[in-house]
C-alpha positions as CSV (number, residue, x, y, z in Angstrom):
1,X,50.0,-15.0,7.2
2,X,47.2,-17.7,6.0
3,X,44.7,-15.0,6.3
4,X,46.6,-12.5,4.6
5,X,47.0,-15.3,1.6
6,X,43.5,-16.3,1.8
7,X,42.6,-12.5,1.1
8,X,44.9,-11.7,-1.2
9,X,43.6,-14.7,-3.7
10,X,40.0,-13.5,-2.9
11,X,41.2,-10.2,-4.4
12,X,43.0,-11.3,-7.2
13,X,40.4,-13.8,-7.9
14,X,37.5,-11.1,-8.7
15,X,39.7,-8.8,-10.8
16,X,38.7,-9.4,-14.3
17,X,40.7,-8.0,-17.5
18,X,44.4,-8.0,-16.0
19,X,47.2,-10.1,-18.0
20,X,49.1,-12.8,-15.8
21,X,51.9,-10.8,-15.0
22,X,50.1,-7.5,-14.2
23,X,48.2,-10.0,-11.4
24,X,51.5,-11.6,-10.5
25,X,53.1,-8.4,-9.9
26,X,49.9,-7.4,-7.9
27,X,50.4,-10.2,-5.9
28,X,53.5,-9.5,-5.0
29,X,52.7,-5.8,-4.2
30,X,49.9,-6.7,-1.9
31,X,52.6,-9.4,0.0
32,X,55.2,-6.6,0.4
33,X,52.3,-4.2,1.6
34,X,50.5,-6.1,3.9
35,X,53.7,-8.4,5.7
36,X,54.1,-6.5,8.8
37,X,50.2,-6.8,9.4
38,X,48.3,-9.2,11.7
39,X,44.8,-10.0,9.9
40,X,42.1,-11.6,12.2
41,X,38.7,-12.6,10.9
42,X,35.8,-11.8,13.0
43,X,32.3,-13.3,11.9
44,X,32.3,-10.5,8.7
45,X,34.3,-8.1,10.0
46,X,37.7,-8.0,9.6
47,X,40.4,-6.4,12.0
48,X,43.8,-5.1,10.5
49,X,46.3,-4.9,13.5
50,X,48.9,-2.7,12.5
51,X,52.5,-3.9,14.2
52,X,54.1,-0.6,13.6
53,X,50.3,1.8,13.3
54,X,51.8,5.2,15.0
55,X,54.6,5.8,12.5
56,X,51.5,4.7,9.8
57,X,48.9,7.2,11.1
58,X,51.4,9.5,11.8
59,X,52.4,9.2,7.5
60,X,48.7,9.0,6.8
61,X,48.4,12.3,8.9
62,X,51.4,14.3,6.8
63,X,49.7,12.6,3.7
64,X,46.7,14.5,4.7
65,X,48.6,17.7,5.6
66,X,50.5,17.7,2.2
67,X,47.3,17.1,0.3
68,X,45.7,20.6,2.3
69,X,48.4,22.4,0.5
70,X,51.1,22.8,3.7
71,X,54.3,23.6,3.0
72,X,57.4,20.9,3.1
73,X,58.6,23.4,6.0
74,X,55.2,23.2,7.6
75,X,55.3,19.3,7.0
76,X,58.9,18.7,8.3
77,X,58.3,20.7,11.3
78,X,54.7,18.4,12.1
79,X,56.8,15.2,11.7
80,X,59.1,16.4,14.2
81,X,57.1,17.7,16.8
82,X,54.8,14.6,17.0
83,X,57.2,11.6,16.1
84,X,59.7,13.0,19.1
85,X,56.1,13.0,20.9
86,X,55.3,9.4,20.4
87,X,58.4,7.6,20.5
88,X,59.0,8.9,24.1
89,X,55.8,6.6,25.2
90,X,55.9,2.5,24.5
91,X,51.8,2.9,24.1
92,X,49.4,3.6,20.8
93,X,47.9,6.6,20.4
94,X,44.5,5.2,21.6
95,X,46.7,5.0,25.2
96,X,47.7,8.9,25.3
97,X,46.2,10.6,27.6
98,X,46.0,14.5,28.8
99,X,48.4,14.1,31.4
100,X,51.0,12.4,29.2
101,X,50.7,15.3,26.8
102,X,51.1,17.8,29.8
103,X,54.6,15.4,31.1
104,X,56.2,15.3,27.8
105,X,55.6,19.3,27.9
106,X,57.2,20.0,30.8
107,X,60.2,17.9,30.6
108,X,60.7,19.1,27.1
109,X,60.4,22.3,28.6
110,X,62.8,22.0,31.5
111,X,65.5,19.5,29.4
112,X,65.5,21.6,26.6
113,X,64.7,25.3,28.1
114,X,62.9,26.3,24.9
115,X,60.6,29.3,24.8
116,X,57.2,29.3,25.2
117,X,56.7,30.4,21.4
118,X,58.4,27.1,20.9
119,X,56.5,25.1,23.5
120,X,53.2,26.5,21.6
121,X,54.4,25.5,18.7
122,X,54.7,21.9,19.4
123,X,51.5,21.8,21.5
124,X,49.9,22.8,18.0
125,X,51.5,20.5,16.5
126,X,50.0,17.6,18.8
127,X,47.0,19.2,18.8
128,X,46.4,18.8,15.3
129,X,47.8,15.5,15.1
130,X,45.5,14.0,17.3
131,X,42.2,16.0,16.3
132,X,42.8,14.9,12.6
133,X,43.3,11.3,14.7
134,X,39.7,12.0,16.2
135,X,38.2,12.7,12.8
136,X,39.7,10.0,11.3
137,X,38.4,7.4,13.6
138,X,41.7,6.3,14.7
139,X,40.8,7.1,18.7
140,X,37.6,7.7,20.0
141,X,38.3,11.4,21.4
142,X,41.7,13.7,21.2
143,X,43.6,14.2,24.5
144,X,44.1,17.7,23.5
145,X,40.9,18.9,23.1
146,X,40.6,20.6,26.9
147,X,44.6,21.5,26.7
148,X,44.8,25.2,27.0
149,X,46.9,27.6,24.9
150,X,50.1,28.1,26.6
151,X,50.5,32.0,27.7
152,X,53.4,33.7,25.7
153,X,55.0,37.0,26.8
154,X,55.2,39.2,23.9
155,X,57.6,41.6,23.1
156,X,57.2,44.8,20.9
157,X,60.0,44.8,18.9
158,X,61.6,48.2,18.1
159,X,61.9,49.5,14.6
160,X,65.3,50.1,12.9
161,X,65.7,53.6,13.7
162,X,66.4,55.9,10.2
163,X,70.3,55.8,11.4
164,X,70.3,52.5,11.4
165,X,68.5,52.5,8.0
166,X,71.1,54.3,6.4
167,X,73.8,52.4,8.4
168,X,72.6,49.3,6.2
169,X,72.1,51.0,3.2
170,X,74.9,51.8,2.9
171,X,76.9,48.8,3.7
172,X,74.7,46.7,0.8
173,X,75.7,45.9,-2.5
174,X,73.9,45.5,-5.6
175,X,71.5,42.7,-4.7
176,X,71.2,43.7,-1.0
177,X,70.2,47.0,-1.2
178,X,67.8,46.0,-3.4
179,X,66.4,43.5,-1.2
180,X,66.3,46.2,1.6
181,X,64.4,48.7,-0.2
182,X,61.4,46.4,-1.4
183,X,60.9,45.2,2.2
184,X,61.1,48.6,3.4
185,X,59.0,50.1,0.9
186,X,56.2,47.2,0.6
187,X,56.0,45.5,4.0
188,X,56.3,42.3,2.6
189,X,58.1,38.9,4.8
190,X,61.5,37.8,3.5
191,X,59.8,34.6,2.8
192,X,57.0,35.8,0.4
193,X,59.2,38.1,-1.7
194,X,61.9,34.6,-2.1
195,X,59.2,33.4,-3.5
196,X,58.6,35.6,-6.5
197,X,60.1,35.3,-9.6
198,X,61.0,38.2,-12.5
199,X,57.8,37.5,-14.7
200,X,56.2,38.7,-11.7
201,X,56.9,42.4,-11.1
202,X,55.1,44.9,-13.2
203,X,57.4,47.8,-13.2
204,X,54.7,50.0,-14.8
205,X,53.0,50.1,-11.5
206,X,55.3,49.0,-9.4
207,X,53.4,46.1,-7.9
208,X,53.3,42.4,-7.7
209,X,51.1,39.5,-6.0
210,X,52.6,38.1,-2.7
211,X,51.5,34.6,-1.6
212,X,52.1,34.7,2.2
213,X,50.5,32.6,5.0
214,X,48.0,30.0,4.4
215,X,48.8,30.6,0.6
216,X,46.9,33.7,0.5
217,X,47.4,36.2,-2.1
218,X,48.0,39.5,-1.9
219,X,48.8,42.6,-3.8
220,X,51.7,44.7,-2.7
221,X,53.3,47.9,-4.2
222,X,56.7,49.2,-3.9
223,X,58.3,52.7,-4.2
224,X,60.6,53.8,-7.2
225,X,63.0,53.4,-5.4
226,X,62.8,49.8,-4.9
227,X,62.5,50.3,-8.6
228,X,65.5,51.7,-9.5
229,X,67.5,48.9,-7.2
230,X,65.4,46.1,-8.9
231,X,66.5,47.2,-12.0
232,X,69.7,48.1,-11.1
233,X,70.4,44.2,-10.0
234,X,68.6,42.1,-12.1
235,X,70.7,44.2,-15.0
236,X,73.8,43.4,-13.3
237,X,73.2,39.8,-13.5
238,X,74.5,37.3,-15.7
239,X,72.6,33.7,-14.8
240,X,69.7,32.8,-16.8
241,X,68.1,32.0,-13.4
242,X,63.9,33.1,-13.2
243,X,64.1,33.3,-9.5
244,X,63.7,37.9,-9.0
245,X,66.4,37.7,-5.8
246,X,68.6,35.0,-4.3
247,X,68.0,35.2,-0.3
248,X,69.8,32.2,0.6
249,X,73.1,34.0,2.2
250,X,70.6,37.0,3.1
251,X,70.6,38.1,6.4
252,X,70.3,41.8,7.6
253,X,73.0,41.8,10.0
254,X,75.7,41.5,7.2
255,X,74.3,44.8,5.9
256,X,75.2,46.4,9.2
């Protein structure tokens, strides 16, 4: 703690213009801040030993994510993945190795029986963990840089057949069979058109811009229809709500 003291006055010392109280509080920040660091001076370097540094580089690393533009979904699911990751080895991250990335894989695996869609996903998420980890200097090189892609067996899915169509069609209401026919008629994800907002369809052409993975834009157009339903529900509505559909409860087995 001397050092940290010794520092922290050094600071203070050259900062020119601040009233006493904005350097008190200062003070006090940089005590709260730097507690739970060991500070060692080495001829005129100095070495910040982080008591706690996986969980920090693992914030700094969601920091960085957040700042790229990723999505609290995308951001949630990262945290996940890589703090279950760590906290199952007693080492730093400097320490992982290849092999202890392959283990945890394999045990998570064979505990959990996940798919390998899920198994891929986490080995992404690692993956870009510890390449940002690379970049940033915090470990010399990442463990997952020869770690192949993990095969997946993928399935065609079938398409609703035009019974089934009608079958949901006509068990919709309002706001359903409105949601039905735009994804029908403009091929767009559940999770671009929850997204859009009244202001944002232009009923004279029937279009609207999409942002959809990686926040690209796109512009998609939709039948009349879709249209008609549109209209049909955002008439029947009474809120004052700018959101164009609600898809919270939204799920296209109800409408079987």
């Amino acid at each position: 703690m001397e050092n940290i003291e010794i520092i922290i006055n050094n600071v203070l010392n050259n900062i020119k213009g601040l009233s006493s109280e904005h350097i008190y509080n200062l003070k006090i920040g940089l005590q709260s801040e730097l507690y739970n660091y060991d500070i060692k001076i080495k001829e005129t370097e100095l070495t910040i030993i982080n008591n706690n540094s996986n969980d920090k580089i693992l914030k700094q690393f969601i920091i960085s994510k957040r700042i790229e533009g990723c999505k609290d979904t995308s951001l949630k699911r990262y945290y996940s993945d890589i703090n279950k990751f760590l906290l199952n080895f007693d080492k730093s991250i400097k320490e992982i190795s290849s092999n202890d990335i392959k283990f945890y894989l394999a045990n998570y695996q064979l505990k959990r029986e996940v798919s390998k869609v899920t198994l891929q996903n986490t080995l992404m998420s690692l993956s870009s963990f510890f390449n940002w980890s690379e970049d940033n200097n915090y470990i010399l090189k990442s463990p997952c840089r020869k770690l192949k892609s993990i095969k997946q067996d993928f399935k065609i899915k079938p398409n609703f057949t035009d019974e089934e169509i009608e079958k949901i069609r006509n068990n919709c209401n309002v706001r359903n069979r409105a949601i039905i026919e735009f994804l029908l008629s403009s091929g767009c994800r559940v999770g671009e058109i929850s997204l859009l907002n009244k202001e944002d369809i232009n009923f004279n052409n029937n279009s609207c811009v999409v942002c959809g993975k990686g926040h690209k834009e796109r512009t998609i157009f939709f039948s009349n229809v879709t249209k008609y339903y549109l209209k049909k529900y955002l008439n029947s509505r009474k809120d004052n709500q700018n959101g164009l559909l609600c898809l919270k409860d939204f799920h296209i087995i109800s409408c079987l």
